[in-house]
LUMGU-730047 format. One line per 4 residues: for each residue x, y, z negated of N, C-alpha, C. Coordinates in Angstrom, 3 decimals. Last residue first. Layout:
X/Y/Z/X/Y/Z/X/Y/Z | ... $
# end
This chain:
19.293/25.959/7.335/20.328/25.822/8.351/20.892/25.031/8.701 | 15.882/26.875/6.676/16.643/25.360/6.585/17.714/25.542/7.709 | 15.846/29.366/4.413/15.778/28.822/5.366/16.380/27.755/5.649 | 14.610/31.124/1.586/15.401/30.375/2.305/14.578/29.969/3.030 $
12.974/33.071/1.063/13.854/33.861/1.775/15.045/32.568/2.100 | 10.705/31.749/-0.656/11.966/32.843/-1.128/13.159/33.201/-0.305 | 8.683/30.183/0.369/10.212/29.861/0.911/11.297/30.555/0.569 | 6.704/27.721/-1.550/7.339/29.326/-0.740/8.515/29.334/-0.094 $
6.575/25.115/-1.111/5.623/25.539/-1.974/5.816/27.183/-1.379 | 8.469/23.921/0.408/7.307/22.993/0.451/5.980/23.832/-0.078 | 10.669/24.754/-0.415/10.548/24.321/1.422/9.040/24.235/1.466 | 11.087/25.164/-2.622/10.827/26.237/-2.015/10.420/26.083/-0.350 $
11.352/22.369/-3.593/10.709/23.383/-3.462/10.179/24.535/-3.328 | 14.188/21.234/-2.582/13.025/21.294/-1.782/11.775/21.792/-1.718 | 17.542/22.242/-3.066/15.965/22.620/-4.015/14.830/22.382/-2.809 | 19.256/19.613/-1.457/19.036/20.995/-1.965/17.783/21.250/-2.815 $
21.949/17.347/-1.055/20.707/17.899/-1.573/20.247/18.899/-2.308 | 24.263/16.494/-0.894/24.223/17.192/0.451/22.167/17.749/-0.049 | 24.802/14.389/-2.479/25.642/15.386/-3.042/25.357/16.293/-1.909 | 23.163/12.019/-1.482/22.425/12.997/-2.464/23.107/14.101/-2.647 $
22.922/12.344/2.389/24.005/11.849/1.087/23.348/12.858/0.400 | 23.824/13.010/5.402/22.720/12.582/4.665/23.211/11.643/3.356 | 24.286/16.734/5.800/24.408/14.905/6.045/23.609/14.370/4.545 | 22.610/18.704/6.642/24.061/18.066/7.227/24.163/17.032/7.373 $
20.767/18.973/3.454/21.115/19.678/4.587/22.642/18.814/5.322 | 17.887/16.779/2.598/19.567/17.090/2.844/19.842/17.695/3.652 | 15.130/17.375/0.425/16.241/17.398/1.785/17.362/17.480/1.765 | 12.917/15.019/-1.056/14.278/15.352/-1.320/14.842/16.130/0.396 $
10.445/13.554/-3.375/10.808/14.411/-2.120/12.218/15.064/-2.017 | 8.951/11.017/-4.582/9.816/11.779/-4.542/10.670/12.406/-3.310 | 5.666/10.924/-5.076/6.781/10.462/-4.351/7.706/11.793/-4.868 | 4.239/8.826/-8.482/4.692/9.895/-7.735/5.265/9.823/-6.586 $
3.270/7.054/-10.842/3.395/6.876/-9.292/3.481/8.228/-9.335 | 6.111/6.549/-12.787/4.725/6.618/-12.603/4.440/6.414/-11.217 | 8.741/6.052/-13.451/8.164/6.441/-14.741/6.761/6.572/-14.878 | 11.089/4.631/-11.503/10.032/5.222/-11.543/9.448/5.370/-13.014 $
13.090/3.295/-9.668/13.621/3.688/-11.209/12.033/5.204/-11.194 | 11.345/0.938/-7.578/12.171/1.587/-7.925/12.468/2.087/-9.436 | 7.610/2.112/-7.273/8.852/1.269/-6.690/9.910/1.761/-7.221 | 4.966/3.425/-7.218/5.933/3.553/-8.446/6.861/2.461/-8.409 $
3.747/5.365/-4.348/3.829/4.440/-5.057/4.840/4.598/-6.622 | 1.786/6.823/-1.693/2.587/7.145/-2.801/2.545/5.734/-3.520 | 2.629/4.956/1.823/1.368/5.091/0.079/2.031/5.246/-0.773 | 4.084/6.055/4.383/3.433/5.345/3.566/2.491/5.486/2.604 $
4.282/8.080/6.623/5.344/7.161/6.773/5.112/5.411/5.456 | 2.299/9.061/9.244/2.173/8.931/7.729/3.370/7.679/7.769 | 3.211/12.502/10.594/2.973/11.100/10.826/3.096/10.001/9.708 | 3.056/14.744/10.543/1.698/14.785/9.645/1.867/13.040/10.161 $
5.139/15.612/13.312/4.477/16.478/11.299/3.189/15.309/11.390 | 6.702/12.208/14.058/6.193/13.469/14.716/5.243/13.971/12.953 | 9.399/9.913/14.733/7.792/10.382/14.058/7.521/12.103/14.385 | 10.817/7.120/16.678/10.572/8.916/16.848/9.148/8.975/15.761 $
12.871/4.706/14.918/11.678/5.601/15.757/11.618/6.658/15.494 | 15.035/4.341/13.355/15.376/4.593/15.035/14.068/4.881/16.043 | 13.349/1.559/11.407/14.624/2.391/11.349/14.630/2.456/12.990 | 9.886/2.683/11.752/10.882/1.558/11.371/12.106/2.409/11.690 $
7.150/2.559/9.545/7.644/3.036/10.479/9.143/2.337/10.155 | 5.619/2.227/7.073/4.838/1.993/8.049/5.583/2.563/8.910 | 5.368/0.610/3.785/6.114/1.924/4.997/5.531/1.280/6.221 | 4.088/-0.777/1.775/3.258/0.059/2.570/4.293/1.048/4.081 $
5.147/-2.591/0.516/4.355/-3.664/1.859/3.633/-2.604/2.681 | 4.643/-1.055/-2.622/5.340/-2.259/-1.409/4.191/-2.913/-0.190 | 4.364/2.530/-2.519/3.785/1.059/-2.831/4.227/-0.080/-1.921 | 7.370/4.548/-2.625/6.406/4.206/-1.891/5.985/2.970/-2.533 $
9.826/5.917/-3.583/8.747/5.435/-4.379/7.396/4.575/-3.793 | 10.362/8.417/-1.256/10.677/7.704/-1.747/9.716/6.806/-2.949 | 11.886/9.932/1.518/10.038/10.194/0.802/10.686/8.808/-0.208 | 13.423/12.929/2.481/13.444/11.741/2.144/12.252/11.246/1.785 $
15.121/14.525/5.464/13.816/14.395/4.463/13.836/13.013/3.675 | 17.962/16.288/6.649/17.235/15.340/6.058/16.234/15.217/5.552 | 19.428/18.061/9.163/18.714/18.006/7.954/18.023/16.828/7.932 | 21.377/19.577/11.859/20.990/18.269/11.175/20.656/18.447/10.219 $
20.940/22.825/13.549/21.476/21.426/12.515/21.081/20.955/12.354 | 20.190/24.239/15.496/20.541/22.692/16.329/20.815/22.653/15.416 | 18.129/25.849/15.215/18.920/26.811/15.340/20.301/25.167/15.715 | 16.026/24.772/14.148/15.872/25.595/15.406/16.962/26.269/16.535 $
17.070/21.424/12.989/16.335/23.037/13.122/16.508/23.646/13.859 | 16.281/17.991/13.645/16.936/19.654/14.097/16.408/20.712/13.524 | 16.353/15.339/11.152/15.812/16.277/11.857/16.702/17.361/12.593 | 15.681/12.219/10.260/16.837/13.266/10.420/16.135/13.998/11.442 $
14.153/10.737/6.995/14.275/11.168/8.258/15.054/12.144/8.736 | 14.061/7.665/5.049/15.043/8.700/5.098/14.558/9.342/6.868 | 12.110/5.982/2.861/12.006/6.297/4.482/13.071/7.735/4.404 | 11.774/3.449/0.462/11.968/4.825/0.484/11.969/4.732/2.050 $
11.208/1.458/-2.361/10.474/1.522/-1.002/10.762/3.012/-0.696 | 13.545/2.534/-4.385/12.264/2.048/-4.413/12.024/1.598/-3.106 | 15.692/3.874/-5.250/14.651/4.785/-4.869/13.121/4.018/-4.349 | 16.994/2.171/-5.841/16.664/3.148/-6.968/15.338/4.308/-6.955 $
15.416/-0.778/-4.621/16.447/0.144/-4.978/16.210/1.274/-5.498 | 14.380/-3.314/-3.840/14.828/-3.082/-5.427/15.853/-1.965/-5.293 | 12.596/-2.379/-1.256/13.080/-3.624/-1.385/13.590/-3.149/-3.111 | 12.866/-1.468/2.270/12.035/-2.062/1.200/13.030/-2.677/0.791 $
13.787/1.447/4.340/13.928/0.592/3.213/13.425/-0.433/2.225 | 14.420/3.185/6.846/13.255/2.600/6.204/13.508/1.414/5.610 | 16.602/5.560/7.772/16.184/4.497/6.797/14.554/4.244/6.483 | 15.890/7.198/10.018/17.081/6.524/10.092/17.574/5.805/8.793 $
13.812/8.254/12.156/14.036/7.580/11.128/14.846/6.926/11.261 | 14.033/11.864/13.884/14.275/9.896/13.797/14.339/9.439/12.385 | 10.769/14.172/13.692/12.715/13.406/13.684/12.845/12.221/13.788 | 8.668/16.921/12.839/9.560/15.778/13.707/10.845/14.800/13.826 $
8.044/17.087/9.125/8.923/17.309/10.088/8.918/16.239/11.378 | 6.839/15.763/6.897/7.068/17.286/7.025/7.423/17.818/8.426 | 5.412/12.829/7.373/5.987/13.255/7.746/6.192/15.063/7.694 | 3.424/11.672/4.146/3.396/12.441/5.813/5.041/12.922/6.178 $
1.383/9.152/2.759/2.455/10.174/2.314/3.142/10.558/3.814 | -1.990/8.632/1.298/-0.755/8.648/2.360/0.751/9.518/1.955 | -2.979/7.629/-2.175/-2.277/9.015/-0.952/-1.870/8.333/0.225 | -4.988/6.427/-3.395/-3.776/5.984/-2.629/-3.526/6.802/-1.606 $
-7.210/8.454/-3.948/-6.446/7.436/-4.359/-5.485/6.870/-3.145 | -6.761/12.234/-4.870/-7.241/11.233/-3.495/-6.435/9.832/-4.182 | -5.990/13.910/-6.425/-6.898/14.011/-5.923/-7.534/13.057/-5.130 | -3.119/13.256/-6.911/-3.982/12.429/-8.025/-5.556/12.976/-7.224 $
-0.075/13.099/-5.732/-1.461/13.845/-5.397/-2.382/12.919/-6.265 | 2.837/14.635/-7.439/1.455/13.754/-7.463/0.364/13.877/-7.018 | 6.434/14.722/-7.044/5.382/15.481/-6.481/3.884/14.259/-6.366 | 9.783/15.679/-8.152/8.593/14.323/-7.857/6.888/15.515/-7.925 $
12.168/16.479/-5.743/11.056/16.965/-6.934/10.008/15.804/-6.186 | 15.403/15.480/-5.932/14.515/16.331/-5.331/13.324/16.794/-5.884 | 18.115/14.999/-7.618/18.315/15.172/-6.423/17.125/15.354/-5.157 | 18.833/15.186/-10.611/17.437/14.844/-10.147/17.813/15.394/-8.850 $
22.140/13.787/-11.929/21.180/15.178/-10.932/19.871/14.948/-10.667 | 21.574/12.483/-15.209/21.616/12.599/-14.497/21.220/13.678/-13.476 | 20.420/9.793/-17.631/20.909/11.455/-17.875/21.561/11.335/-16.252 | 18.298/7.573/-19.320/19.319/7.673/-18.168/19.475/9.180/-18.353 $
17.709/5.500/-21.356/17.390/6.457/-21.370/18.499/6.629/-20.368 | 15.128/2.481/-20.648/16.679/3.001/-20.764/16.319/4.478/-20.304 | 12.246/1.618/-20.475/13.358/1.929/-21.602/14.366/2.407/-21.453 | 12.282/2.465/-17.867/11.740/1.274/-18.228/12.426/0.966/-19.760 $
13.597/5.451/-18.007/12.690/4.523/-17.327/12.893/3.377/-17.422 | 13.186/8.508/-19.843/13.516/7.147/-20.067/12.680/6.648/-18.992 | 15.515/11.185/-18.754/14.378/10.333/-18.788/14.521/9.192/-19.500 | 17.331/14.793/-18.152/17.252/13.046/-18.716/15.616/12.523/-19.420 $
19.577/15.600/-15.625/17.973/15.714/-16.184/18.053/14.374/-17.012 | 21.444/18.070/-14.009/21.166/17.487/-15.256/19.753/17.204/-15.595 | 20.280/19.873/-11.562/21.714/19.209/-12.043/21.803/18.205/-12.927 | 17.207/19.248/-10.313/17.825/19.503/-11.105/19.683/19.013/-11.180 $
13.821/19.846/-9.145/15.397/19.510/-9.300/16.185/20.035/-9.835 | 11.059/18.849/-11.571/11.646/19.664/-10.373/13.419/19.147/-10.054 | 8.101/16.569/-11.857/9.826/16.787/-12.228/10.430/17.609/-10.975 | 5.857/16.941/-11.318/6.076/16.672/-12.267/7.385/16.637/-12.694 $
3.295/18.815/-9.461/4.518/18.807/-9.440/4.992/18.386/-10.794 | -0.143/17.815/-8.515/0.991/18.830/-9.380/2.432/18.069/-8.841 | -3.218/18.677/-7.865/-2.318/17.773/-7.535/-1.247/18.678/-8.251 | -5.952/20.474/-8.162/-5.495/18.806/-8.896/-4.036/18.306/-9.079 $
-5.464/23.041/-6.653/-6.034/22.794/-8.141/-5.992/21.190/-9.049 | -4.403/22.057/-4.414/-4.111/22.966/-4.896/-4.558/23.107/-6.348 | -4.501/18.971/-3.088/-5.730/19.613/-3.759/-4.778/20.608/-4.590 | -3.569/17.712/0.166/-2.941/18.154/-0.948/-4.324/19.391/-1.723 $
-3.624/15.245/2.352/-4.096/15.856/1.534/-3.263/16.479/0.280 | -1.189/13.251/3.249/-2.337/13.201/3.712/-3.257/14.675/3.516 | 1.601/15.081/2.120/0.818/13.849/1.688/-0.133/14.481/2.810 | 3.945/16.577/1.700/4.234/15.554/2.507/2.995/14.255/2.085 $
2.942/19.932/3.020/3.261/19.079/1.825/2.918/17.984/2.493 | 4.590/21.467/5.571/3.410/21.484/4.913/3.731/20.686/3.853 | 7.431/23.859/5.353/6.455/22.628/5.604/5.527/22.501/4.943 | 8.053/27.046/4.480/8.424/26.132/5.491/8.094/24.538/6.064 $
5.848/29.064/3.326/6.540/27.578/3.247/6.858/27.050/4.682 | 3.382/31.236/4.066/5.113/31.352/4.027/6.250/30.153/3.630 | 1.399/29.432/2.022/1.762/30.419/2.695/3.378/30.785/2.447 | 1.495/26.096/2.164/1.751/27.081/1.540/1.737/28.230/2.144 $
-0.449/23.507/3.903/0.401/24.271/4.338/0.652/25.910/3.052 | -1.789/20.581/4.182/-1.894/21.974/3.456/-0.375/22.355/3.816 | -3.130/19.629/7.411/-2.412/19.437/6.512/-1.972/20.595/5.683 | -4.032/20.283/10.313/-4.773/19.478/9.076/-4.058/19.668/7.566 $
-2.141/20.632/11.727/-3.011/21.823/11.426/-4.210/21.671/9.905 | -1.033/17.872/12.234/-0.269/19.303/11.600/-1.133/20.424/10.923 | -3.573/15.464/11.716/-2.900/16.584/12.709/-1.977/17.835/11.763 | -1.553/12.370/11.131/-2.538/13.356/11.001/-2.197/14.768/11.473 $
-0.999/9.328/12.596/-0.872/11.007/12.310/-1.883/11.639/11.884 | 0.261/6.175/12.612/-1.015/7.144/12.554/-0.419/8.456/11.902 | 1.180/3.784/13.995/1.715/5.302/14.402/0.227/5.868/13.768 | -1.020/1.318/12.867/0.171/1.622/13.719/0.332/3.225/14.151 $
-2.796/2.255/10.099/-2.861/1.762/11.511/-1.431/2.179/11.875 | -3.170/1.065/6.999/-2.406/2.312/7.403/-1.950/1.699/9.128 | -5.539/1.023/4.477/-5.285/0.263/5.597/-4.488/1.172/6.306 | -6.042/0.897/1.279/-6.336/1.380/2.236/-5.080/0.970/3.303 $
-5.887/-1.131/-1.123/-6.820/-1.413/0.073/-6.703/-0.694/0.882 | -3.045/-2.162/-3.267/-4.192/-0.884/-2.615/-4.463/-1.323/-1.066 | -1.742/-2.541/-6.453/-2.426/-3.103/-4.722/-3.038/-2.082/-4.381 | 1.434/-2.700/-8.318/0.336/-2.282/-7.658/-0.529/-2.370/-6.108 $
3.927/-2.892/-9.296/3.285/-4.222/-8.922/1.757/-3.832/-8.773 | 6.861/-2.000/-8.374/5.637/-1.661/-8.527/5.056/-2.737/-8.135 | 9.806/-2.578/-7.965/8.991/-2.841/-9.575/7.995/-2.748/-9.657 | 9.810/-4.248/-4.893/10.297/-3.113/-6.072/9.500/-3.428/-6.938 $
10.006/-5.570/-2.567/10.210/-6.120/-4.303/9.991/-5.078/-5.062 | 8.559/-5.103/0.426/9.308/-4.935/-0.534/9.067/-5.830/-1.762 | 7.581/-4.057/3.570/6.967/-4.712/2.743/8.463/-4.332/1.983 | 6.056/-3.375/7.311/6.987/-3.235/6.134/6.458/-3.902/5.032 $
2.630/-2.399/7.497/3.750/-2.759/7.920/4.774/-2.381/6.965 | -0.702/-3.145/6.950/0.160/-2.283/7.089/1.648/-2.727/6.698 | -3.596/-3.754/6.403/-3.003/-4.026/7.969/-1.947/-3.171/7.865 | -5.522/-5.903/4.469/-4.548/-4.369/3.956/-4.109/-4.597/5.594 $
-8.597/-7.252/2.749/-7.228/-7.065/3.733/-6.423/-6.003/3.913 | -10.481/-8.374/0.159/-10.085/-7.124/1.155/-8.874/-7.385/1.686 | -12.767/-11.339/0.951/-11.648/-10.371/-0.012/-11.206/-9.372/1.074 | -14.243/-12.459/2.188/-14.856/-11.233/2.011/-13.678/-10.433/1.415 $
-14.033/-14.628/5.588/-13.789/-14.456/3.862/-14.057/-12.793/3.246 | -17.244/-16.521/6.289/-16.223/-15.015/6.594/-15.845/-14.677/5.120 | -17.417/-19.528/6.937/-18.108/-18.520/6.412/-16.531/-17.201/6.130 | -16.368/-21.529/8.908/-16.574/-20.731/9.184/-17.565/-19.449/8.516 $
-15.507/-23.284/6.992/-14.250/-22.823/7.473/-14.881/-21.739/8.189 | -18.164/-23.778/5.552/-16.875/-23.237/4.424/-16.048/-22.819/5.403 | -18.943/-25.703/7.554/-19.992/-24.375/7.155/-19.068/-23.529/6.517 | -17.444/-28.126/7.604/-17.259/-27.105/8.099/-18.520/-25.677/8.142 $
-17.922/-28.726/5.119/-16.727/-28.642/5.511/-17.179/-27.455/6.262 | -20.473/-29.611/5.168/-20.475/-28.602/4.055/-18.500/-28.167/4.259 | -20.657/-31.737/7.232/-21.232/-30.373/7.387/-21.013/-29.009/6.571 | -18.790/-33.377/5.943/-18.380/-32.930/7.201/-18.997/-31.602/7.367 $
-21.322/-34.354/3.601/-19.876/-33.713/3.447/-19.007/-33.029/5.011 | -23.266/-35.108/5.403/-23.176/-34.215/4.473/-22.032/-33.425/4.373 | -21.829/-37.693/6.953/-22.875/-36.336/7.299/-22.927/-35.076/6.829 | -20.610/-39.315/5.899/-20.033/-39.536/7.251/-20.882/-37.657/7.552 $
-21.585/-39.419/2.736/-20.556/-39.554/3.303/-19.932/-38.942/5.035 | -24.134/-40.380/3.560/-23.793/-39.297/2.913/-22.269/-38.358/2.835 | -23.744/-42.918/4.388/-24.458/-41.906/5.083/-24.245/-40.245/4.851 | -22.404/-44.155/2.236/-21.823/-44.022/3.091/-22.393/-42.699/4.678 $
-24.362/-44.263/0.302/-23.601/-43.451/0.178/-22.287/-43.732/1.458 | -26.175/-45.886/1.866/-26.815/-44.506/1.334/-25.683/-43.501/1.453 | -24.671/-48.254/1.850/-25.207/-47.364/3.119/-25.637/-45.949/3.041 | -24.874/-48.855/-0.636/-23.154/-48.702/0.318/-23.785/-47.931/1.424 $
-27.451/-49.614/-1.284/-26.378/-48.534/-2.135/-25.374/-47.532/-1.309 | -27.210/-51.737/0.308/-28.612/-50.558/0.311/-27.453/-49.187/-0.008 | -25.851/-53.243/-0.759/-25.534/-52.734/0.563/-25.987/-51.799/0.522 | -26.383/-53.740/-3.520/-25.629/-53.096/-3.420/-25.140/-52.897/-2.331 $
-28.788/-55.286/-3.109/-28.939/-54.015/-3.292/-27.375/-53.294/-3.506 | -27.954/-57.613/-1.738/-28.744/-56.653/-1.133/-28.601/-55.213/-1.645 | -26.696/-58.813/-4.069/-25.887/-58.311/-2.951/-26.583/-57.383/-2.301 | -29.084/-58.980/-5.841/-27.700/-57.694/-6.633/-27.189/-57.500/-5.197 $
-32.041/-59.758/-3.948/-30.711/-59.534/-4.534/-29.736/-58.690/-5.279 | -35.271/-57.773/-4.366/-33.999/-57.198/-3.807/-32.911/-58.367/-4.521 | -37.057/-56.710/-5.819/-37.178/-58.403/-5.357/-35.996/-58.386/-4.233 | -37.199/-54.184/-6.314/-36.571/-54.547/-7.420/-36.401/-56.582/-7.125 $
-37.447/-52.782/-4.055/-36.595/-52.948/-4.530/-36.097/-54.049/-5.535 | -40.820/-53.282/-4.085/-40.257/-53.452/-3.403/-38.365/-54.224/-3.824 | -41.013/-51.516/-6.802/-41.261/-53.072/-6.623/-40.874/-53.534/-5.810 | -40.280/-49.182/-5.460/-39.517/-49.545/-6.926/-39.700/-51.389/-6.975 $
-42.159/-48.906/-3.821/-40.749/-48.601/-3.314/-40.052/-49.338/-4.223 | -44.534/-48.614/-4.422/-44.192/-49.636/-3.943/-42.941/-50.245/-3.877 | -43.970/-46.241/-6.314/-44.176/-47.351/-6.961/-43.896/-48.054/-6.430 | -43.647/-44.194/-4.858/-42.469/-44.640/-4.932/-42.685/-45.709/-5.960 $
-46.546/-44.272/-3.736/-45.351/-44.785/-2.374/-44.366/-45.539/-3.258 | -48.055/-43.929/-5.900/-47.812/-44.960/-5.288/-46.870/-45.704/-4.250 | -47.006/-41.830/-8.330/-47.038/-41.919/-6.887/-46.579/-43.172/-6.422 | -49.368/-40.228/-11.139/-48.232/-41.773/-10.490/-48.320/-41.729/-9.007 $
-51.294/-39.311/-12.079/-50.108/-38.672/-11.848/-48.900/-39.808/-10.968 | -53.526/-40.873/-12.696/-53.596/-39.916/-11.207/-52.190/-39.079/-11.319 | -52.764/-42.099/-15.403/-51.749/-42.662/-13.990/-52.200/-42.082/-12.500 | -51.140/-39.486/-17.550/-51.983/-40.101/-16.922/-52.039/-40.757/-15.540 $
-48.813/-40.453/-20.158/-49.070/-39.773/-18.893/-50.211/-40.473/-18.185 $
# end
């Protein structure tokens, strides 16, 4: 190498040094890295506590165990509704459908009700009443899932049960009986209303989910006429899709 490449400062520097004691130079040392120490590091602390964390956050109430071990980002605000008028509505159906959105050409109906139905879920083959109809909005990711009806909630549930993360609501009809709605399957950590509040049509109770004795994500929709017990459950699709001349008494 040629020596117009050589920098004299850190030449001096090096000679300098090098007429240095071992004790000397291992203060030199101690100071450097003690400087480094008291400055650096503190600063790179705190630059880290105040850089903004970026992962996504979720702001929604309730929570659970169930089997679904699925995440979802969308964010479900305190009492949020959507407007009644908003919401698909069948002609001649007695409620609208119990999601955010419903795509007439996407979204389907995958198990109707039934006396007798048999599945396998999670291997075991089970036989049994299907006590409402599982219903998929696949148009939209992480559905909301809506209130059909004004009424009190009188289960909101998290947690390992059959029905998963579920919300039971009791309603009037017009005519003063008691009827039930159920929504069930919901994603954990998503219900968003509590046992003994007032909800109002299109008030979102959670996020379709696959909690519970599930086979997918779907919710499962169920009414009870009277009381509220599966042996008190009727065909809900006709509530939801036509109404063939029933009515909710």
């Amino acid at each position: 190498m040629s020596d117009n490449n050589k920098n004299p400062i850190l030449d001096i520097g090096k000679t300098a040094f090098s007429f240095f004691s071992f004790k000397t130079k291992m203060i030199v040392i101690g100071v450097v890295i003690g400087v480094f120490l008291i400055i650096i590091v503190p600063v790179v602390a705190i630059t880290s506590i105040f850089t903004p964390n970026t992962k996504n956050s979720s702001e929604k109430k309730g929570g659970g165990s169930g089997s679904d071990s699925s995440s979802t980002s969308v964010t479900i605000s305190v009492n949020e509704v959507f407007d009644e008028e908003s919401l698909t509505k069948y002609e001649n159906a007695t409620f609208p459908m119990p999601f955010e959105t419903w795509d007439k050409n996407k979204d389907v109906v995958t198990s109707r009700f039934s006396k007798s139905r048999t599945l396998t879920v999670n291997g075991k083959v089970q036989t049994g009443a299907h006590t409402g109809i599982d219903i998929v909005c696949i148009s939209k990711s992480s559905p909301k899932v809506c209130a059909v009806a004004s009424g009190t909630v009188v289960v909101a549930k998290a947690g390992n049960t059959g029905y998963g993360n579920y919300v039971v609501i009791q309603h009037l009809s017009d005519e003063g009986k008691r009827f039930y709605t159920l929504y069930a399957h919901m994603v954990n950590g998503s219900i968003a209303v509590v046992e003994g509040s007032e909800v109002k049509v299109g008030q979102v109770l959670g996020i379709m989910g696959s909690t519970g004795n599930s086979t997918g994500a779907h919710l499962h929709f169920e009414i009870r006429l009277n009381d509220n017990t599966s042996s008190s459950a009727v065909n809900p699709y006709p509530y939801i899709f036509r109404r063939r001349g029933e009515k909710v008494k």
